[in-house]
C-alpha positions as semicolon CSV with decimal commas, in nm:
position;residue;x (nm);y (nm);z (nm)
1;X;-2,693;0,418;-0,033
2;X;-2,394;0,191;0,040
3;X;-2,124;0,206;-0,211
4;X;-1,954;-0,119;-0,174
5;X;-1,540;-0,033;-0,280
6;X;-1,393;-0,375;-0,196
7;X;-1,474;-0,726;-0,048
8;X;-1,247;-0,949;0,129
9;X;-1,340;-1,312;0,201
10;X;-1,236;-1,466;0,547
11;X;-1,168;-1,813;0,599
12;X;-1,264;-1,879;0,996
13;X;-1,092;-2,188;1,075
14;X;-1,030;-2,317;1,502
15;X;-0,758;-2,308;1,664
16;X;-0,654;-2,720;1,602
17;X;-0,747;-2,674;1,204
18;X;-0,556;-2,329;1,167
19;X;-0,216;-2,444;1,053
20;X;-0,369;-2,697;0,793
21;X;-0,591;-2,475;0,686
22;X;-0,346;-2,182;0,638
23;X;-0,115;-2,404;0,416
24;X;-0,385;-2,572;0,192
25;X;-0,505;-2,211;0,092
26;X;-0,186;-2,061;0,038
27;X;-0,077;-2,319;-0,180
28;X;-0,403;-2,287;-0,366
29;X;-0,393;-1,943;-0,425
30;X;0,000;-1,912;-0,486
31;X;0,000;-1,649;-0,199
32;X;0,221;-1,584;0,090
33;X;0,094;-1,556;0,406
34;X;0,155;-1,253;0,627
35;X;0,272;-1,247;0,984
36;X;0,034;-1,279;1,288
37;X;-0,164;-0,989;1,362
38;X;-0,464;-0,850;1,654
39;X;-0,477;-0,839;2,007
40;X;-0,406;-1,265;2,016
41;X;-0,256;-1,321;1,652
42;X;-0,583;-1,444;1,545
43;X;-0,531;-1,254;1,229
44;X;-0,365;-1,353;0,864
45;X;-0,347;-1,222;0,548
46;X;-0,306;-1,389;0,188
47;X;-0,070;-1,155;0,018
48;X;-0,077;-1,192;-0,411
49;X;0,241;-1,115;-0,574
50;X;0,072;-0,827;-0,728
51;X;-0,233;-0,632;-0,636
52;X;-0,448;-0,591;-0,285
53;X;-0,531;-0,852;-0,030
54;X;-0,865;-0,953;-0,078
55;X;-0,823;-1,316;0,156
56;X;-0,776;-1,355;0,497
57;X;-0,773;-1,608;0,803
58;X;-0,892;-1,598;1,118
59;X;-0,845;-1,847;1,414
60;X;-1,151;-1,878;1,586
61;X;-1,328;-2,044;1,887
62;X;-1,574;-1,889;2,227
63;X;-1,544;-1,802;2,513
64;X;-1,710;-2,082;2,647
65;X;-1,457;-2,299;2,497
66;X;-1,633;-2,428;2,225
67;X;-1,509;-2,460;1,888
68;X;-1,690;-2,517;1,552
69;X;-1,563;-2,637;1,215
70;X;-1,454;-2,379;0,954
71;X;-1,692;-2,085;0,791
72;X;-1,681;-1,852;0,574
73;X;-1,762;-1,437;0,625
74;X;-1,734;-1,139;0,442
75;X;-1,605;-0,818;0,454
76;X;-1,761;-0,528;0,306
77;X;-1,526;-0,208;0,260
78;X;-1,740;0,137;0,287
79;X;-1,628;0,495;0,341
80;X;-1,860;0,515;0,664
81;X;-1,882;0,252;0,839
82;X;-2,117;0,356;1,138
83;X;-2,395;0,464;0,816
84;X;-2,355;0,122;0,618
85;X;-2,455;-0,061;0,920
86;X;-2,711;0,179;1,021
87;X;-2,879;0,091;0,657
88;X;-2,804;-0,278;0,741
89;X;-3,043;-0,286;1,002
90;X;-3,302;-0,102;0,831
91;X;-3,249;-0,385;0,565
92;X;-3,301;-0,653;0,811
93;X;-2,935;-0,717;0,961
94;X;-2,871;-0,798;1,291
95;X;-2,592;-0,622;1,421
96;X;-2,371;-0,806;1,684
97;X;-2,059;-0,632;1,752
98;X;-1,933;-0,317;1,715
99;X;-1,546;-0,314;1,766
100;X;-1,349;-0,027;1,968
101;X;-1,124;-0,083;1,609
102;X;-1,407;0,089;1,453
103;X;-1,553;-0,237;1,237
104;X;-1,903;-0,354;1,317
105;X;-2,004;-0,730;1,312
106;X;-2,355;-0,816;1,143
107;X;-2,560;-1,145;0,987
108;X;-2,793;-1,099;0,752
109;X;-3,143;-1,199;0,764
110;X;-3,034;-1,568;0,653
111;X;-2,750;-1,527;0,935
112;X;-2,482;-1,501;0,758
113;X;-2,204;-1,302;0,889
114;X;-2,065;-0,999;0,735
115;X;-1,869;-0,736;0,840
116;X;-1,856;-0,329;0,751
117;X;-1,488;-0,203;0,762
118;X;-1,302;0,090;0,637
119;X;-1,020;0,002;0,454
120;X;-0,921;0,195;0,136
121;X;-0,830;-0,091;-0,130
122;X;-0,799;-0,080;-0,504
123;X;-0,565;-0,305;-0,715
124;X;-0,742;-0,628;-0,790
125;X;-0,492;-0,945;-0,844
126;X;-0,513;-1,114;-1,180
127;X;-0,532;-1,544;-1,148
128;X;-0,249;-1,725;-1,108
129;X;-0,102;-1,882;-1,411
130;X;-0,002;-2,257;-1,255
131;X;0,315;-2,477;-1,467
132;X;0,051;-2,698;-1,595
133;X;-0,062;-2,332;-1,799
134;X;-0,354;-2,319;-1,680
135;X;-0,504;-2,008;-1,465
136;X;-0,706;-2,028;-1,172
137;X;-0,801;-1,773;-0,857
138;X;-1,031;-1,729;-0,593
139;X;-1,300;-1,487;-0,669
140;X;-1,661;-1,588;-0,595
141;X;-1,840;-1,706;-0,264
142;X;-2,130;-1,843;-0,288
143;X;-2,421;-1,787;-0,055
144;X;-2,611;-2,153;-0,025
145;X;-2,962;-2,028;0,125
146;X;-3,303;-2,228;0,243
147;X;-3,532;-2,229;0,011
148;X;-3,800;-2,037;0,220
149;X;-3,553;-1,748;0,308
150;X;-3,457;-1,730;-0,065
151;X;-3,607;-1,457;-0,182
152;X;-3,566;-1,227;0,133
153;X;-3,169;-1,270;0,094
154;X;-3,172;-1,191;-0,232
155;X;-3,369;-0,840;-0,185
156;X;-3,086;-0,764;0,101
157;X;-2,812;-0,823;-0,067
158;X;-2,928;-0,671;-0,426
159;X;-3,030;-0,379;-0,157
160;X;-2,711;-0,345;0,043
161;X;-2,478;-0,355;-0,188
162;X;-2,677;-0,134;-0,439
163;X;-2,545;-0,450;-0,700
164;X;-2,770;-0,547;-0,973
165;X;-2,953;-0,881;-0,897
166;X;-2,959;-1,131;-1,230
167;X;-3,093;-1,458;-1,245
168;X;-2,994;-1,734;-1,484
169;X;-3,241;-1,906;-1,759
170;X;-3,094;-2,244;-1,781
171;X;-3,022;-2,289;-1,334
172;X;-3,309;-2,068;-1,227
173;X;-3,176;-2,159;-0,852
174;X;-2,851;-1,944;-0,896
175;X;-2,880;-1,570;-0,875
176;X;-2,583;-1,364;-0,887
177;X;-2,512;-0,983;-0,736
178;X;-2,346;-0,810;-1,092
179;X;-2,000;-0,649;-0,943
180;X;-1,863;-0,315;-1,039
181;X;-1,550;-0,362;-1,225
182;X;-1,209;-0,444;-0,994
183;X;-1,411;-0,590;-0,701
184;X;-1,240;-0,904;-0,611
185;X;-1,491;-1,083;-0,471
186;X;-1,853;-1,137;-0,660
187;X;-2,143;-1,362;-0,507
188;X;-2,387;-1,612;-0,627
189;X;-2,699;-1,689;-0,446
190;X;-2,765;-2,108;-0,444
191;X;-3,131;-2,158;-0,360
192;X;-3,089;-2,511;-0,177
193;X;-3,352;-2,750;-0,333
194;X;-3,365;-3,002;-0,014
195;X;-3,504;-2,917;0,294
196;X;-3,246;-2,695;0,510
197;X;-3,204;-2,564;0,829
198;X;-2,934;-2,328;1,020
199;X;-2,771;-2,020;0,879
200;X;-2,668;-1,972;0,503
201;X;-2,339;-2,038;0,447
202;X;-2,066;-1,902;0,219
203;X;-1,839;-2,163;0,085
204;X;-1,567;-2,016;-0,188
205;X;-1,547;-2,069;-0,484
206;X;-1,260;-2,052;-0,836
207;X;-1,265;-2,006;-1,121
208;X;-1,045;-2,131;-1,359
209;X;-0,959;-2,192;-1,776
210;X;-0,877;-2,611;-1,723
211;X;-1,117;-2,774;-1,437
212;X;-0,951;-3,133;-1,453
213;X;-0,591;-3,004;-1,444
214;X;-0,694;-2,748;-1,149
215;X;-0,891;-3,057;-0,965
216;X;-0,602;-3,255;-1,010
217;X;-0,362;-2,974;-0,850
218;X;-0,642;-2,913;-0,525
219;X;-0,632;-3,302;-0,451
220;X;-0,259;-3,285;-0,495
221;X;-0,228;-3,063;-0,207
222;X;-0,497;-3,249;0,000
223;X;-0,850;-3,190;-0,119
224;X;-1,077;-3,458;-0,186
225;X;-1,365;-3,456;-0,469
226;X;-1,703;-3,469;-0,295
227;X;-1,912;-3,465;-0,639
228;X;-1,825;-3,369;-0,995
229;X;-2,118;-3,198;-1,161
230;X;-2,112;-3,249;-1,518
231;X;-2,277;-2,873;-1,548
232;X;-1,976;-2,693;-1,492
233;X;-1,817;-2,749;-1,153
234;X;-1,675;-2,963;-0,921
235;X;-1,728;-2,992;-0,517
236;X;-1,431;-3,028;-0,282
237;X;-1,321;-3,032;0,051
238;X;-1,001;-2,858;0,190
239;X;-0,785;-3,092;0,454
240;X;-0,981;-2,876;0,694
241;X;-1,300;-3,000;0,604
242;X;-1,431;-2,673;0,422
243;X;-1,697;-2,712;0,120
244;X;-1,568;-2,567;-0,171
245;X;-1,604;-2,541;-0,570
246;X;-1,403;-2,498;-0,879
247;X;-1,572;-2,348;-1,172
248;X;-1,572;-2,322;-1,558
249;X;-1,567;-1,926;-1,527
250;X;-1,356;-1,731;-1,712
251;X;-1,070;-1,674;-1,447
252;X;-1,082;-1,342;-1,542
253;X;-1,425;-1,164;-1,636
254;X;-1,581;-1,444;-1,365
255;X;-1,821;-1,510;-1,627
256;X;-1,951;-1,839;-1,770
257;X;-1,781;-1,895;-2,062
């Protein structure tokens, strides 16, 4: 069995989007952003006043040159590394790198990308409380999958992670993985009701005590409202183009409320 001790959430943004990117989120999450780090710099960290890093950026691009828009992927912190992604596999992963830095690279059956590392992490960082008093932090991603790959993603994440699956009776398209207690990170699986194609993707989420006030911040720093759903949460995009949502969820249990 995996035992899942921490998740970080990467924001993979190219090279020409990095700097804007960088700034929106650490103004978002009140967190400073740590100096360059791996074999180009392609690495940064969000660093919380208080409590473990659980956020990070990487610049991206190929070796062909190429460059796409920004993703999201996940990192899954395990004691053994070589194991988890042994029982990834026999899940249905797809491994794709293994690093000589001892991390290995893998999408799920969906193709998202997630990564095993081993990196001993503990203190989870309470929201930020904003001057307007109101709270808000980062602490969901949310896994928008095809409706015809639905139900195998479910079983492999509910499976990897060893995380109880549990639906929801009034939005039976949302599913979400229950976490253990001082995991940063939870997700939600969004069955997509219109007809999709490509990988799943992972766009982050917040969760805050005042939505309009914490809207009103985001599109003070640059976001712009793509939809406002009336059900609890409201659809953005970052000045790097990224999808992303603030929530009615208690900022701190990550429940509905």
């Amino acid at each position: 069995m995996t035992t899942v001790s921490w998740v970080t959430a990467f924001l993979d943004l190219p090279p020409d989007l990095l700097a804007t990117g960088t700034h929106f989120w650490s103004a978002v999450t009140g967190y400073a952003v740590s100096p360059p780090r791996g074999d180009d710099a392609e690495f940064t960290t969000l660093l919380p006043p208080v409590g473990d890093p659980y956020l990070k950026i990487q610049r991206t691009g190929t070796g062909d040159g190429k460059v796409t828009g920004p993703s999201v992927h996940l990192d899954l912190h395990v004691t053994s590394v070589a194991e988890s992604a042994a029982r990834g596999e026999s899940l249905g992963a797809e491994a794709v790198h293994r690093s000589e830095h001892g991390y290995v690279v893998l999408r799920s059956p969906g193709g998202f990308v997630f990564c095993f590392v081993h990196e001993v992490l503990s203190q989870r960082p309470w929201p930020t409380r904003w001057p307007q008093a109101h709270e808000s932090v980062v602490d969901q991603v949310c896994l928008d999958i095809p409706a015809d790959g639905y139900e195998l993603e479910c079983t492999f994440w509910g499976a990897l992670t060893g995380w109880r699956l549990r639906g929801s009776v009034s939005r039976p398209e949302f599913r979400h993985l229950v976490r253990p207690d001082g995991i940063p990170i939870r997700l939600l699986l969004q069955r997509l009701g219109e007809p999709a194609e490509g990988p799943v993707a992972g766009p982050l989420d917040l969760a805050c005590d005042d939505r309009p006030t914490e809207v009103a911040r985001h599109r003070g720093l640059g976001a712009t409202v793509v939809a406002d759903h009336g059900g609890g949460w409201t659809t953005l995009r970052d000045p790097a183009g990224a999808r992303y949502c603030i929530t009615d969820r208690d900022p701190r249990s990550g429940l509905g409320r």
